[in-house]
Biopython code that builds the backbone (N, CA, C, O; Angstrom):
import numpy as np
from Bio.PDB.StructureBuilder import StructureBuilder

atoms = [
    (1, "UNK", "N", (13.307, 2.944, -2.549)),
    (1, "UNK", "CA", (13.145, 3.604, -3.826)),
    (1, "UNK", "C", (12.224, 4.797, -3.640)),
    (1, "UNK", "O", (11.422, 4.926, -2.715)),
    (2, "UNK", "N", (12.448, 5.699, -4.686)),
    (2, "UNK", "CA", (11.593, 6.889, -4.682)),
    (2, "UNK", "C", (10.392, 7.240, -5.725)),
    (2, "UNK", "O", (10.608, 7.797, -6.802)),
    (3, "UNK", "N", (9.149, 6.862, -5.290)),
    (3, "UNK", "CA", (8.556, 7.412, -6.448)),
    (3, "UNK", "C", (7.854, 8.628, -6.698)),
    (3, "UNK", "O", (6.910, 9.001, -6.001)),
    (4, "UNK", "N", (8.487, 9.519, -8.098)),
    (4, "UNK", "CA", (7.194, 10.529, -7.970)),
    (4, "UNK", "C", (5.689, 10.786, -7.749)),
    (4, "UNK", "O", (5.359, 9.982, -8.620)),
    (5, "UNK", "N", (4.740, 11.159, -7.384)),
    (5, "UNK", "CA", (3.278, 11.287, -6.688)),
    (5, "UNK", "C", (2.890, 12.538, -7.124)),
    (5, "UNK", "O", (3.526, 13.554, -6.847)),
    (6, "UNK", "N", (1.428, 12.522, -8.090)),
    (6, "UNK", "CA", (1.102, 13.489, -8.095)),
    (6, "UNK", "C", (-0.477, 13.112, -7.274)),
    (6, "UNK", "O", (-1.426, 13.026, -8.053)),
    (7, "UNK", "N", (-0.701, 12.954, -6.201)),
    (7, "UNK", "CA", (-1.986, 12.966, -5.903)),
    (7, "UNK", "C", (-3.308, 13.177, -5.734)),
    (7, "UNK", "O", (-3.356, 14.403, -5.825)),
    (8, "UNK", "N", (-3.961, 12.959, -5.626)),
    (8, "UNK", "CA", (-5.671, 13.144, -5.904)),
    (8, "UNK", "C", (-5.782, 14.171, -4.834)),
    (8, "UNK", "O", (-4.897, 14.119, -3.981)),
    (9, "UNK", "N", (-6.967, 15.378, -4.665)),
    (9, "UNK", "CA", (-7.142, 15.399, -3.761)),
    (9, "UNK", "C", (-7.658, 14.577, -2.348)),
    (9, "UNK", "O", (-7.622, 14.909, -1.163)),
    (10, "UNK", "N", (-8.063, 13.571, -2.913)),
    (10, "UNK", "CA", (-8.440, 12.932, -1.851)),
    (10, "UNK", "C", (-7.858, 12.024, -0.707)),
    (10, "UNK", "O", (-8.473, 11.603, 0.273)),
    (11, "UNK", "N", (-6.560, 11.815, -1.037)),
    (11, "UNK", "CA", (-5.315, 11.246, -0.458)),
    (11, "UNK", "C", (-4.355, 11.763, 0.582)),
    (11, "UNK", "O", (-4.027, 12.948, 0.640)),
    (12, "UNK", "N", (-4.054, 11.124, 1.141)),
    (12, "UNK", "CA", (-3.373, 11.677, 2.926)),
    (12, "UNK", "C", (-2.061, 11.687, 1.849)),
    (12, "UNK", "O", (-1.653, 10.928, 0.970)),
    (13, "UNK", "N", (-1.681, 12.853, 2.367)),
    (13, "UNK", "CA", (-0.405, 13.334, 1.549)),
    (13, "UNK", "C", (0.604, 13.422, 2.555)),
    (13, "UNK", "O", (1.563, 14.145, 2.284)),
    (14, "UNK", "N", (0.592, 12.829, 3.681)),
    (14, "UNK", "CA", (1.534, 12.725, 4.939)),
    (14, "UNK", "C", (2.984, 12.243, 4.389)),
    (14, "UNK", "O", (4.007, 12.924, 4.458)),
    (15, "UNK", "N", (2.873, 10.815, 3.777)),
    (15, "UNK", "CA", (3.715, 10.437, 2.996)),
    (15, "UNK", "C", (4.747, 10.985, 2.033)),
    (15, "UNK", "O", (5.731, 10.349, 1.654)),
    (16, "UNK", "N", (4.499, 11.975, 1.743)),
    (16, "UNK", "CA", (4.874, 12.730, 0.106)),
    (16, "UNK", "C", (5.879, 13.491, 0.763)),
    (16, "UNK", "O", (5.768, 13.998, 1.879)),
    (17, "UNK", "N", (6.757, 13.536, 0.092)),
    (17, "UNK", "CA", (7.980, 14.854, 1.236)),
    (17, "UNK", "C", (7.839, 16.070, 0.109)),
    (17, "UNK", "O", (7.145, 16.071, -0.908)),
    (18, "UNK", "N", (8.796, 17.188, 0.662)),
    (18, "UNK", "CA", (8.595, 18.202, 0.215)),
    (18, "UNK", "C", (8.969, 18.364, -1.365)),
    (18, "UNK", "O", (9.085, 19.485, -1.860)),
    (19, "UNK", "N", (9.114, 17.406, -1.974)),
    (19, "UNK", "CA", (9.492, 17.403, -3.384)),
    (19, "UNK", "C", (8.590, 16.317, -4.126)),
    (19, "UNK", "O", (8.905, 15.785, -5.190)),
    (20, "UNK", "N", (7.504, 16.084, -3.458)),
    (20, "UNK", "CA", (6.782, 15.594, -4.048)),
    (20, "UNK", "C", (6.797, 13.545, -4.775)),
    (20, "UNK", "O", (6.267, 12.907, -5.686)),
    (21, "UNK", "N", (8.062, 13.223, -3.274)),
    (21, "UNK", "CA", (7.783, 11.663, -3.604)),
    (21, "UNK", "C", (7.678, 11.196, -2.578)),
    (21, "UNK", "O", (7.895, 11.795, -1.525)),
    (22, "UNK", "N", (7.328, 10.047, -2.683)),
    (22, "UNK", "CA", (7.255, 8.986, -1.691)),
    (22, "UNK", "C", (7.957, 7.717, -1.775)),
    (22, "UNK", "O", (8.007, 7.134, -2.858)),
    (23, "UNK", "N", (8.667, 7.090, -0.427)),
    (23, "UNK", "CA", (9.795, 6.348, -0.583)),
    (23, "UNK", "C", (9.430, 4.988, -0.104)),
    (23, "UNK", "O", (9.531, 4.615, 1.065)),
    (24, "UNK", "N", (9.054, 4.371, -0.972)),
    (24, "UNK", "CA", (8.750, 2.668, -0.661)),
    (24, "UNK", "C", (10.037, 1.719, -0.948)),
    (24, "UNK", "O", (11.078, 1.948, -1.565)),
    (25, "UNK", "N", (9.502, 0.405, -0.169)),
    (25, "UNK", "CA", (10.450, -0.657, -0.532)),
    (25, "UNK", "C", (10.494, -1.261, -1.928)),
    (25, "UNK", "O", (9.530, -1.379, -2.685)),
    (26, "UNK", "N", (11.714, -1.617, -2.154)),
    (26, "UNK", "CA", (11.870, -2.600, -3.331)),
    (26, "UNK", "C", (11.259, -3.626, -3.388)),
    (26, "UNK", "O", (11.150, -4.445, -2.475)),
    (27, "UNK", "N", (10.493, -3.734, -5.168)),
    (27, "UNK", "CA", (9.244, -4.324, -5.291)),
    (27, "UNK", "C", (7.986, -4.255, -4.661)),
    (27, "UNK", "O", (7.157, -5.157, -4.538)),
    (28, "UNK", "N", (7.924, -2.894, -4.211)),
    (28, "UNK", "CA", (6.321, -2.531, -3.836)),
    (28, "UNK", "C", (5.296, -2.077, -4.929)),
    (28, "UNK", "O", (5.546, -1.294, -5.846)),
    (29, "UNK", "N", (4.287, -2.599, -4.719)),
    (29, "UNK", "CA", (3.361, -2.322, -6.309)),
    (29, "UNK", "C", (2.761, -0.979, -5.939)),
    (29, "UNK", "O", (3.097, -0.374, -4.921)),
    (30, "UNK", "N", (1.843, -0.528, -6.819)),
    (30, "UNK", "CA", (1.142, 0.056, -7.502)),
    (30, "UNK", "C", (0.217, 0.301, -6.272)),
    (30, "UNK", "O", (0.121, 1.385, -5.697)),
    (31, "UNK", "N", (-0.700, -1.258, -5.815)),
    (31, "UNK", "CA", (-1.612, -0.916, -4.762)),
    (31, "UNK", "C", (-0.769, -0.942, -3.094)),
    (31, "UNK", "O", (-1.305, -0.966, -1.985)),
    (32, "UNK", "N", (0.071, -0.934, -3.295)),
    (32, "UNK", "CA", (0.954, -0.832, -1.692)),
    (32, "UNK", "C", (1.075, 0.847, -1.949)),
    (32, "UNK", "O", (0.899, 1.486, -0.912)),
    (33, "UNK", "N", (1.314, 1.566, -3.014)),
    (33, "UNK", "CA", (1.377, 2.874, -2.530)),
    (33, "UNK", "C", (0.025, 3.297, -3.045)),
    (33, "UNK", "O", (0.278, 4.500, -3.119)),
    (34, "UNK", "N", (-1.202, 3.204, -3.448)),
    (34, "UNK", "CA", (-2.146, 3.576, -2.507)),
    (34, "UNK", "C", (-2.701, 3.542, -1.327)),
    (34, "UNK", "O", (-3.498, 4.274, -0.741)),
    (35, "UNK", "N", (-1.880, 2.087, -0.946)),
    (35, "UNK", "CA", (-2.645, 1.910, 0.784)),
    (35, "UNK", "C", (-1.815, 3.040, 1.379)),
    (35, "UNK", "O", (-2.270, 3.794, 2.239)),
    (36, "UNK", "N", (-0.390, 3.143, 0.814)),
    (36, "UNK", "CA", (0.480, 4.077, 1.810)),
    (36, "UNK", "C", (-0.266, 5.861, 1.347)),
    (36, "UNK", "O", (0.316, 6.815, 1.863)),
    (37, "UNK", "N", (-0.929, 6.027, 0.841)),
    (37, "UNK", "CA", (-1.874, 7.592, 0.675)),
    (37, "UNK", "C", (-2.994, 7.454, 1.375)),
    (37, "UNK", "O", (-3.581, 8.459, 1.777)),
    (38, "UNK", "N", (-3.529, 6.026, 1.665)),
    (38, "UNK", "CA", (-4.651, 6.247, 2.392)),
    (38, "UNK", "C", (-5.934, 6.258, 1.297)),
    (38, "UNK", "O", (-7.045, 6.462, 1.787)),
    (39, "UNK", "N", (-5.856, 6.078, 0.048)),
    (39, "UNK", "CA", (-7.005, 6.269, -1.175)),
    (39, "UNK", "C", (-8.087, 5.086, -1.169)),
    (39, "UNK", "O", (-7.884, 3.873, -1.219)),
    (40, "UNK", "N", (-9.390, 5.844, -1.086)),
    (40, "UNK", "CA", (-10.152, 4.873, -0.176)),
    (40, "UNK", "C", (-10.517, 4.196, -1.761)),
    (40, "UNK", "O", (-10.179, 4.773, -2.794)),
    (41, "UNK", "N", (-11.237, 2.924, -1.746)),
    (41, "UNK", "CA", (-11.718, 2.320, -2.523)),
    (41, "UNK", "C", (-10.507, 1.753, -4.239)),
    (41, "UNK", "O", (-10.753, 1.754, -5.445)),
    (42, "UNK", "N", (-9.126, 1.315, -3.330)),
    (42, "UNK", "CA", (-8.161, 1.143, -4.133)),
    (42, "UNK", "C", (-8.491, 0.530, -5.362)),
    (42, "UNK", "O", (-7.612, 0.808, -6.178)),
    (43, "UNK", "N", (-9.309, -0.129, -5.816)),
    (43, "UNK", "CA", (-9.246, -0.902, -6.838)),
    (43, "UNK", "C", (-10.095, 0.333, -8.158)),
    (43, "UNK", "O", (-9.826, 0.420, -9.356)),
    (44, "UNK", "N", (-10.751, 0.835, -7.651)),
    (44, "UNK", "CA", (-11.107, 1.866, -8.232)),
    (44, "UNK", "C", (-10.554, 2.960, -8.587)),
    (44, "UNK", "O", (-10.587, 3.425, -9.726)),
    (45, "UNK", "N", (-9.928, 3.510, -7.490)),
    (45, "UNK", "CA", (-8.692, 4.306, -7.733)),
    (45, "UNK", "C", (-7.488, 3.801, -8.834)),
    (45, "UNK", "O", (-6.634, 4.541, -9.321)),
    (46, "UNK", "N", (-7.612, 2.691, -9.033)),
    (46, "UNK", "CA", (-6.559, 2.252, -9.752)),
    (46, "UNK", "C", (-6.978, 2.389, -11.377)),
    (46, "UNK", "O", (-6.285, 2.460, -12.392)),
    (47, "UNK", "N", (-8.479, 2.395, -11.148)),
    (47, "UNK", "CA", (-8.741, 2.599, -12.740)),
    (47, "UNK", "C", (-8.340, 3.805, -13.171)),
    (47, "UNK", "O", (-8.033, 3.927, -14.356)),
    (48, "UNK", "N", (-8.263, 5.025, -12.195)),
    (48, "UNK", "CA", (-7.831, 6.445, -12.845)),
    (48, "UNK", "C", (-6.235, 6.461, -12.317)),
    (48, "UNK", "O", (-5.806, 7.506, -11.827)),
    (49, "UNK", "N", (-5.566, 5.556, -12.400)),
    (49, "UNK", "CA", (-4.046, 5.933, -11.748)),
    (49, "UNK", "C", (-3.533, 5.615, -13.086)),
    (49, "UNK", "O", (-4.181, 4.903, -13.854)),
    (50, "UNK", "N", (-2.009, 6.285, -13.498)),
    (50, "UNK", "CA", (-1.331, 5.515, -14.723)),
    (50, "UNK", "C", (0.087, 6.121, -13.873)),
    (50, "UNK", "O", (0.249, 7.068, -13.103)),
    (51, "UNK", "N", (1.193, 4.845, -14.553)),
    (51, "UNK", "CA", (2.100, 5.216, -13.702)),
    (51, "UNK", "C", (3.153, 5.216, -15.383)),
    (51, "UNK", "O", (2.901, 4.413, -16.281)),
    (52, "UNK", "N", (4.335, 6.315, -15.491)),
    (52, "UNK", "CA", (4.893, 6.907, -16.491)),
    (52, "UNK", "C", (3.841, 6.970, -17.679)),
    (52, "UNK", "O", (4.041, 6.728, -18.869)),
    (53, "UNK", "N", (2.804, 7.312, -17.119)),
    (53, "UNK", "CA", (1.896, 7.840, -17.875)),
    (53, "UNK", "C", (1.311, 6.959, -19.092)),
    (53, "UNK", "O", (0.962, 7.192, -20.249)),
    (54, "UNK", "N", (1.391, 5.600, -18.082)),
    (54, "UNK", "CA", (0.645, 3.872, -19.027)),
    (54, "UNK", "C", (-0.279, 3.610, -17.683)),
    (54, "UNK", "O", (0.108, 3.587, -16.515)),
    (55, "UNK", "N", (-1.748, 3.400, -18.246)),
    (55, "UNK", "CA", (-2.098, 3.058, -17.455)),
    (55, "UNK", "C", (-1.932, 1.818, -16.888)),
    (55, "UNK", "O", (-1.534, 0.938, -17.651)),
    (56, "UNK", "N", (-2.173, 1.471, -15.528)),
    (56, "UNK", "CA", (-1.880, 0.404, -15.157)),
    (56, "UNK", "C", (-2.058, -0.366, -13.714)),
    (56, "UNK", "O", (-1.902, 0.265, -12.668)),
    (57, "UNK", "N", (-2.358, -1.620, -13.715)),
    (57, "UNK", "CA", (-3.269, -2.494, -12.890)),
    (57, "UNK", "C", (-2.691, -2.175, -11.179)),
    (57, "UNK", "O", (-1.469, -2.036, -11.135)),
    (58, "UNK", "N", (-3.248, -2.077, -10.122)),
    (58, "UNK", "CA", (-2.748, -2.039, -8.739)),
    (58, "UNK", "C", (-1.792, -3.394, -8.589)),
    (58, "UNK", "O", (-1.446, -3.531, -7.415)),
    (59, "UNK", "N", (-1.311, -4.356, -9.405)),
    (59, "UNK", "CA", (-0.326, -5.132, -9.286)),
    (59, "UNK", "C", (1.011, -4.754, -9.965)),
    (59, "UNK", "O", (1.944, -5.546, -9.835)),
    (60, "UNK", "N", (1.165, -3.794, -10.568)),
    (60, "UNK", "CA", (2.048, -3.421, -11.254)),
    (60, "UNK", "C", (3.371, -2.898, -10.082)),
    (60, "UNK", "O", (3.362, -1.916, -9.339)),
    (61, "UNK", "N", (4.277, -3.786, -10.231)),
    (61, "UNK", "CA", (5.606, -3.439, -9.208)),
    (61, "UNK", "C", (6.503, -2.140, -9.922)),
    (61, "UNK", "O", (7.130, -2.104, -10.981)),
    (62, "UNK", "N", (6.276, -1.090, -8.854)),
    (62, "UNK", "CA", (7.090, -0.102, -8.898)),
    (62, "UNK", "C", (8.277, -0.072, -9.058)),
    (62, "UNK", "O", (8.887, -0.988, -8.505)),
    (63, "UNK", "N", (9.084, 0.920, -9.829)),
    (63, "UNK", "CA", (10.746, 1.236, -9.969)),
    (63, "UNK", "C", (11.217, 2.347, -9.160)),
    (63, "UNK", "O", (10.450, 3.120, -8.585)),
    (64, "UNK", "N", (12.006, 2.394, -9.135)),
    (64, "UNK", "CA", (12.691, 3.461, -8.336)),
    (64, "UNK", "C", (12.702, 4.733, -9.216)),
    (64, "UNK", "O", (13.576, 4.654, -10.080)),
    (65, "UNK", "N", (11.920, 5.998, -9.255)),
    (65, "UNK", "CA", (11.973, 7.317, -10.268)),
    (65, "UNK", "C", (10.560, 6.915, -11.182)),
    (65, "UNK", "O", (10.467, 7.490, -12.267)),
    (66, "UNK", "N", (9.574, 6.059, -10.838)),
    (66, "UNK", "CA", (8.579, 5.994, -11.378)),
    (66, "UNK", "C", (7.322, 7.449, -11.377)),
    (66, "UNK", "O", (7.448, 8.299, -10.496)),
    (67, "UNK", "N", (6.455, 7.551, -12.174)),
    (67, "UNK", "CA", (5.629, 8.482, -11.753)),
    (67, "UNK", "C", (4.002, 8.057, -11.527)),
    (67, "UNK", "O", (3.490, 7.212, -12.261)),
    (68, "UNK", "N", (3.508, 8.483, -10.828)),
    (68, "UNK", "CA", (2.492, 8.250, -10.459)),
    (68, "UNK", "C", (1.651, 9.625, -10.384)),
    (68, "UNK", "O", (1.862, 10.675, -9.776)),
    (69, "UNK", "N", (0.424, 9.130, -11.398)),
    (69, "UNK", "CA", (-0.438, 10.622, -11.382)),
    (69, "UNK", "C", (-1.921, 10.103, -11.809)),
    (69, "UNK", "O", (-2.032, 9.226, -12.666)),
    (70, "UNK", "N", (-3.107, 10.707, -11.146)),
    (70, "UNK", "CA", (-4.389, 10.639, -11.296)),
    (70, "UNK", "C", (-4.575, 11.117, -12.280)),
    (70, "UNK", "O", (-3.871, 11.994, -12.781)),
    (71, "UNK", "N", (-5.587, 10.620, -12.763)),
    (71, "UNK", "CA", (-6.887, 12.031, -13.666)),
    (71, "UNK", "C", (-8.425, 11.332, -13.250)),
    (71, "UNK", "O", (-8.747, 10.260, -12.736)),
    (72, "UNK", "N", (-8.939, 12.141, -13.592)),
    (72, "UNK", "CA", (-10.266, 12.574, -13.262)),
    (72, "UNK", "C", (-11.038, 12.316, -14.902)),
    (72, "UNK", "O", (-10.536, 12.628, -15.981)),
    (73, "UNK", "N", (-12.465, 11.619, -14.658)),
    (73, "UNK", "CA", (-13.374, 11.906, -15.631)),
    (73, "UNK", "C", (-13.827, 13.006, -15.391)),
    (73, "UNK", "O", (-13.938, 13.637, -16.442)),
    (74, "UNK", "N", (-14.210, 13.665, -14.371)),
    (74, "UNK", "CA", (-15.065, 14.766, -14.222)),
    (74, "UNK", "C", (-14.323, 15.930, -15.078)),
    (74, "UNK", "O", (-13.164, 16.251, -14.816)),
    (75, "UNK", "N", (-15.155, 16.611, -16.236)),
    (75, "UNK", "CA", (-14.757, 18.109, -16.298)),
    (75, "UNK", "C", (-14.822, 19.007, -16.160)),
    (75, "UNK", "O", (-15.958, 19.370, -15.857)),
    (76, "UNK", "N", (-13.709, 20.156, -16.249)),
    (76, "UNK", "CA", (-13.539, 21.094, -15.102)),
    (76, "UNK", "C", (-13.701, 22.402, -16.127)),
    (76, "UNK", "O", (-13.591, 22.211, -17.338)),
    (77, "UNK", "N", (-13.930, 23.565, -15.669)),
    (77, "UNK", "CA", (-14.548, 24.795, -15.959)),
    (77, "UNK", "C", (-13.849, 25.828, -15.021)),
    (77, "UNK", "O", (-14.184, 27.012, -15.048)),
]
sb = StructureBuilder()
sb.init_structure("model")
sb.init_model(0)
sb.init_chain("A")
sb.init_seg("    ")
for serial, (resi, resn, name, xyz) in enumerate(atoms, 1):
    if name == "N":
        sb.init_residue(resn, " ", resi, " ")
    sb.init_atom(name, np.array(xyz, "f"), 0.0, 1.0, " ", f" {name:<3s}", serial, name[0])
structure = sb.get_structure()
């Protein structure tokens, strides 16, 4: 399956192809594609992850065309 990725800067973006997804197995969660970015301190990371834009727990099993995107508390100027 393919999911969209919008990543943090802080994430190994090796994974991500040139259109901006990454292709995991069926029924891979939430925290299997942070381990596959490399995002250090996953459980934390998971508090700023929402995937189709609900946030949601690093157990949450991925779909195929899902999206995945950070935000940040910090604000920007």
């Amino acid at each position: 399956m393919r999911i969209r990725v919008y990543a943090p800067p802080f994430a190994d973006t090796v994974a991500i192809d040139e259109l901006g997804f990454v292709a995991l197995e069926d029924g891979a969660t939430l925290g299997a594609l942070l381990k596959r970015l490399r995002i250090p301190f996953r459980r934390i990371a998971a508090t700023f992850c929402v995937v189709n834009y609900e946030k949601s727990a690093a157990s949450r099993v991925l779909r195929d065309g899902d999206v995945v995107s950070f935000f940040s508390l910090l604000p920007g100027g």
